[in-house]
C-alpha atoms as a printed R data frame, in Angstrom:
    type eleno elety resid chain resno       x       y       z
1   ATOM     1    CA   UNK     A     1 100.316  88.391 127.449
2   ATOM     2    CA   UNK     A     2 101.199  84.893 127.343
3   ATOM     3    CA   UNK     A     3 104.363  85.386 129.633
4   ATOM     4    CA   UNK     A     4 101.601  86.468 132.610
5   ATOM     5    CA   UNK     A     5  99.294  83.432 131.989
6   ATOM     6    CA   UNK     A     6 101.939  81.429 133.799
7   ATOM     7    CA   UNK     A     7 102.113  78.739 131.409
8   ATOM     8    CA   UNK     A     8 104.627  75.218 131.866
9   ATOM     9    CA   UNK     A     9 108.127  74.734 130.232
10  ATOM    10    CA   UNK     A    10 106.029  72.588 128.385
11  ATOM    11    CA   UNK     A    11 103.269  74.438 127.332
12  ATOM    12    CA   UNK     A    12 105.929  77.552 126.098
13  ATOM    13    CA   UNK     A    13 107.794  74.871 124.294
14  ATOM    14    CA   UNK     A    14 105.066  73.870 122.179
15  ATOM    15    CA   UNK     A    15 103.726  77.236 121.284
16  ATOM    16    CA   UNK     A    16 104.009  77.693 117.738
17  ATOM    17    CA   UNK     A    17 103.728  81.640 118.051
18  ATOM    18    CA   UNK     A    18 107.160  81.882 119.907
19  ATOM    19    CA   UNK     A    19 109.021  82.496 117.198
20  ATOM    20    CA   UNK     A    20 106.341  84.932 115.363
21  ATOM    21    CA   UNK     A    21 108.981  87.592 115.504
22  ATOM    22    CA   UNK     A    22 111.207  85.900 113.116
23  ATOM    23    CA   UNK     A    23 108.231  84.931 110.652
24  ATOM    24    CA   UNK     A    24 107.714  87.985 109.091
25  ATOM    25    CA   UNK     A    25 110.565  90.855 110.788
26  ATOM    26    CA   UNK     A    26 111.788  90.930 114.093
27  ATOM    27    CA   UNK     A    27 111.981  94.914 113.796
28  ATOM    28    CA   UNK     A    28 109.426  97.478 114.625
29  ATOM    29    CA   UNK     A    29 111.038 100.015 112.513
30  ATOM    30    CA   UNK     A    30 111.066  97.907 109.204
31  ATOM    31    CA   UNK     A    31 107.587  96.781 109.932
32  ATOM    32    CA   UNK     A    32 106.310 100.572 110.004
33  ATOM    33    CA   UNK     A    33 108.087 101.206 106.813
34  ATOM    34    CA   UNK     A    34 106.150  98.066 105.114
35  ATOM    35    CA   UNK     A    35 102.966  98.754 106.083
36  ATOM    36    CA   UNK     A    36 103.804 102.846 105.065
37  ATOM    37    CA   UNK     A    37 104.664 100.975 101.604
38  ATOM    38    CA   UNK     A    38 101.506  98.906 101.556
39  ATOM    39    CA   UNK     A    39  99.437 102.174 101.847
40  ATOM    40    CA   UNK     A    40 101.288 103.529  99.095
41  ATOM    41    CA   UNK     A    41 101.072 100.728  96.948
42  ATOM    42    CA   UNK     A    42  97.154 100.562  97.542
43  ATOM    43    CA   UNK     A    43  97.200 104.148  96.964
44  ATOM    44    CA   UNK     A    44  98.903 103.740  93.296
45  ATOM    45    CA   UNK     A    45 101.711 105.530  94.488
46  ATOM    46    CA   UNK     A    46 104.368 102.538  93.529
47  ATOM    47    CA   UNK     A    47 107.523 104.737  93.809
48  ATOM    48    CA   UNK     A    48 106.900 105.637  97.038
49  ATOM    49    CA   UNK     A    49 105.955 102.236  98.529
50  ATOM    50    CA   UNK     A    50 109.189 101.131  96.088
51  ATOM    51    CA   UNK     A    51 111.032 103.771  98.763
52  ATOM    52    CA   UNK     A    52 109.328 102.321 101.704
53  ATOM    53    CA   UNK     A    53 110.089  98.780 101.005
54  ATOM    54    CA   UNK     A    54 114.209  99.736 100.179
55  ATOM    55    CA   UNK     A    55 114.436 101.316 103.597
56  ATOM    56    CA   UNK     A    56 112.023  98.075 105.074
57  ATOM    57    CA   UNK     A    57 114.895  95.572 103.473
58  ATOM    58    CA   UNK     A    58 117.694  98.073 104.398
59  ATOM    59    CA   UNK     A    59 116.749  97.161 108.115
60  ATOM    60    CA   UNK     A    60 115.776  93.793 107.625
61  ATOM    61    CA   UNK     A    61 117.483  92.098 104.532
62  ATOM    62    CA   UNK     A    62 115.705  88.852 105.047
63  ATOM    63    CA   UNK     A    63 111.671  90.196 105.340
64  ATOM    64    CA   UNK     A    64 110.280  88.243 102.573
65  ATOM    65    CA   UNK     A    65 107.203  90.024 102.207
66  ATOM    66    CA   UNK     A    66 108.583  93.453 101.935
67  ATOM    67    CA   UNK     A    67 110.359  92.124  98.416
68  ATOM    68    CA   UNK     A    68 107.261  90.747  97.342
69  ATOM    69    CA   UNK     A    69 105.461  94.205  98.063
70  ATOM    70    CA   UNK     A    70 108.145  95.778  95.968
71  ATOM    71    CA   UNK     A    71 108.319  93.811  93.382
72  ATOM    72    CA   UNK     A    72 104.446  93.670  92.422
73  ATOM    73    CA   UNK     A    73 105.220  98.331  93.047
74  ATOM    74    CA   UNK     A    74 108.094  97.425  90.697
75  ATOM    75    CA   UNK     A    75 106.044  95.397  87.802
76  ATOM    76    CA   UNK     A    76 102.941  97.781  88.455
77  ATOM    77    CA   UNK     A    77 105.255 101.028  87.370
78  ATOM    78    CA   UNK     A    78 106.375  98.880  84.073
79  ATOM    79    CA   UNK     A    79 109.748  97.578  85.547
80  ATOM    80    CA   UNK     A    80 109.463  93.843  85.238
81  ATOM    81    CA   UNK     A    81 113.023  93.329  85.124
82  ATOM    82    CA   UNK     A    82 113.375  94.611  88.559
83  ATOM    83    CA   UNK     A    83 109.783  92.858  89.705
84  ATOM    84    CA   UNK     A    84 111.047  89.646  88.887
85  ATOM    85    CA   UNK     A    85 114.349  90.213  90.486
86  ATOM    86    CA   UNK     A    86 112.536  91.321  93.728
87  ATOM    87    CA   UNK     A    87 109.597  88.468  93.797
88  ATOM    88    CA   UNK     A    88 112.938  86.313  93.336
89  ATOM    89    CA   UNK     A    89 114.604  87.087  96.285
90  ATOM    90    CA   UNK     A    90 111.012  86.720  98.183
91  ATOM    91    CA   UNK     A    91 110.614  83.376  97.073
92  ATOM    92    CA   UNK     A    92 114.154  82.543  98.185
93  ATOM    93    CA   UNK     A    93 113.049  83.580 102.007
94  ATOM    94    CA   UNK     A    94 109.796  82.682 101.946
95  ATOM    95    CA   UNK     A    95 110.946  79.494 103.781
96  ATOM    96    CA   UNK     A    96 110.490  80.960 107.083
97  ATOM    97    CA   UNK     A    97 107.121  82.326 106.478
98  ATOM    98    CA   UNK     A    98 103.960  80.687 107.268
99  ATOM    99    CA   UNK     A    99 102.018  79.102 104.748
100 ATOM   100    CA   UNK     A   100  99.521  81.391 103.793
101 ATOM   101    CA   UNK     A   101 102.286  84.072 103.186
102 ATOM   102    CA   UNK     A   102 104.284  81.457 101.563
103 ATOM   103    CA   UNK     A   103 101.393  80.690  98.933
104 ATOM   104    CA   UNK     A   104 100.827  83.851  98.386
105 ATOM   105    CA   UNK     A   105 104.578  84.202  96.645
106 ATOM   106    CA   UNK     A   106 104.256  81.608  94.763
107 ATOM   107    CA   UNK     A   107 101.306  82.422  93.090
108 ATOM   108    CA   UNK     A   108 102.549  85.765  92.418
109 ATOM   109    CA   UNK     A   109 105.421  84.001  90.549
110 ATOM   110    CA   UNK     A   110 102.799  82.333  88.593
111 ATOM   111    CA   UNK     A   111 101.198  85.744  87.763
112 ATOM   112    CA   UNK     A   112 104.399  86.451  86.519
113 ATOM   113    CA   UNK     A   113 105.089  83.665  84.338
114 ATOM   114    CA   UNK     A   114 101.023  84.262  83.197
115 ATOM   115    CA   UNK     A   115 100.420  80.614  84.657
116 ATOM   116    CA   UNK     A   116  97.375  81.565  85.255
117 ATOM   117    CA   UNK     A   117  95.736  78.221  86.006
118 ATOM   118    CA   UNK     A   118  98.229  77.627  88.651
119 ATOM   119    CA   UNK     A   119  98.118  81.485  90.327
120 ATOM   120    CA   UNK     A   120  94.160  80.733  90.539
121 ATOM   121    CA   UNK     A   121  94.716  76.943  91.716
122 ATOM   122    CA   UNK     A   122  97.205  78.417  94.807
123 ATOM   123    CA   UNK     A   123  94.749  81.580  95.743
124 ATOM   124    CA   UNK     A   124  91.723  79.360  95.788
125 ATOM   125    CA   UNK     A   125  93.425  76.421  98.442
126 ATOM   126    CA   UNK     A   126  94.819  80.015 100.158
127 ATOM   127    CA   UNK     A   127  90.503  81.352 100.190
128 ATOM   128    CA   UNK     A   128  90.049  77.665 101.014
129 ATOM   129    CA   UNK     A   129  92.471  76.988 104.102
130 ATOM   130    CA   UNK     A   130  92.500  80.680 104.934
131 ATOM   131    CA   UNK     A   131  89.381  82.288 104.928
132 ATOM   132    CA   UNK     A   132  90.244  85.915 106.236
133 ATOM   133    CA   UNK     A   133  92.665  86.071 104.295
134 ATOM   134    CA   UNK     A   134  92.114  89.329 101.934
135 ATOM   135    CA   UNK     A   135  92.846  88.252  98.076
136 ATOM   136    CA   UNK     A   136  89.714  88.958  96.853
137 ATOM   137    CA   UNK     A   137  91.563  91.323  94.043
138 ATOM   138    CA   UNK     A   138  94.077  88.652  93.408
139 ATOM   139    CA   UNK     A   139  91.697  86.049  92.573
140 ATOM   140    CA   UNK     A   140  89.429  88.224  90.455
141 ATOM   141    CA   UNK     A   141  92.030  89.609  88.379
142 ATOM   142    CA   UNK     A   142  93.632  86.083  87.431
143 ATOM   143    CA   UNK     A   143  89.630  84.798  86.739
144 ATOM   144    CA   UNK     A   144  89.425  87.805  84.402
145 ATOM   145    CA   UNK     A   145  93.045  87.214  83.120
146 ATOM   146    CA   UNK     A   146  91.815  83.547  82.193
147 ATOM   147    CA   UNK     A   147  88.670  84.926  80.529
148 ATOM   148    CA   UNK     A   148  90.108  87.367  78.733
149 ATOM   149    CA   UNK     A   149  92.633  84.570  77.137
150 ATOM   150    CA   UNK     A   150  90.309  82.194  76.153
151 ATOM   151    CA   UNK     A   151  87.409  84.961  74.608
152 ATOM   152    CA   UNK     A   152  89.680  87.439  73.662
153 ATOM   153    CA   UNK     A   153  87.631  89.867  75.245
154 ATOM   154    CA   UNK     A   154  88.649  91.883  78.210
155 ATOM   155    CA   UNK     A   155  86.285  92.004  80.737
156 ATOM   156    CA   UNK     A   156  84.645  95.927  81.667
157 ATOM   157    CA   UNK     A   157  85.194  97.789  84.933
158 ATOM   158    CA   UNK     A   158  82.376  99.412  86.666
């Protein structure tokens, strides 16, 4: 779209979406197989989004966020060793993805250490700076994590 506005050297050189490829995975193929292992995942079906994600980081070895989607299938099926080895290795290339993505890691890691006064500190600046951003679940569940701590009680589903 961009290349038929007939936009300046300039103007291209400045545009921080030029290199929005490399931010999350420059290939079509390992993007399908993410967001087929999302769907899984949000489907409760964490060995087959764990599937999805190994064939995701098969094609692209550096796509952060397909780590971090395997390693919260990984810690969901009981495999923590493996969840922390996975959210590892997302934080480690989560220096190429925006902010918001970024964040989003490292409050994980803070779900996993149950820090959760720093997880809810990170996912309220992400509500904060990033409004449409959908972590509605994320936030909830450390609140209730925190609440549960502190009362002993856990809170009840409806």
């Amino acid at each position: 779209v961009k290349e038929g506005l007939n936009l300046t050297a300039t103007q291209i050189s400045s545009d921080i979406e030029k290199d929005v490829g490399k931010i999350t995975t420059s290939s079509p193929e390992a993007l399908q197989y993410y967001i087929e292992g999302r769907r899984s995942h949000m489907a409760n079906k964490d060995d087959q989004a764990i599937a999805y994600m190994e064939k995701a980081v098969e094609i692209d070895p550096e796509f952060a966020m397909a780590y971090r989607s395997m390693a919260m299938s990984y810690f969901n099926s009981g495999r923590s060793m493996e969840a922390r080895k996975y959210l590892k290795k997302a934080l480690e290339l989560s220096t190429r993805l925006p902010e918001n993505e970024k964040l989003f890691i490292e409050a994980n890691v803070f779900y996993f250490d149950e820090d959760y006064d720093k997880e809810i500190e990170l996912l309220e600046r992400l509500v904060r700076t990033y409004p449409g951003r959908n972590i509605d679940n994320s936030l909830a569940g450390a609140y209730e994590l925190v609440w549960t701590r502190a009362t002993g009680f856990r809170a009840s589903r409806f």
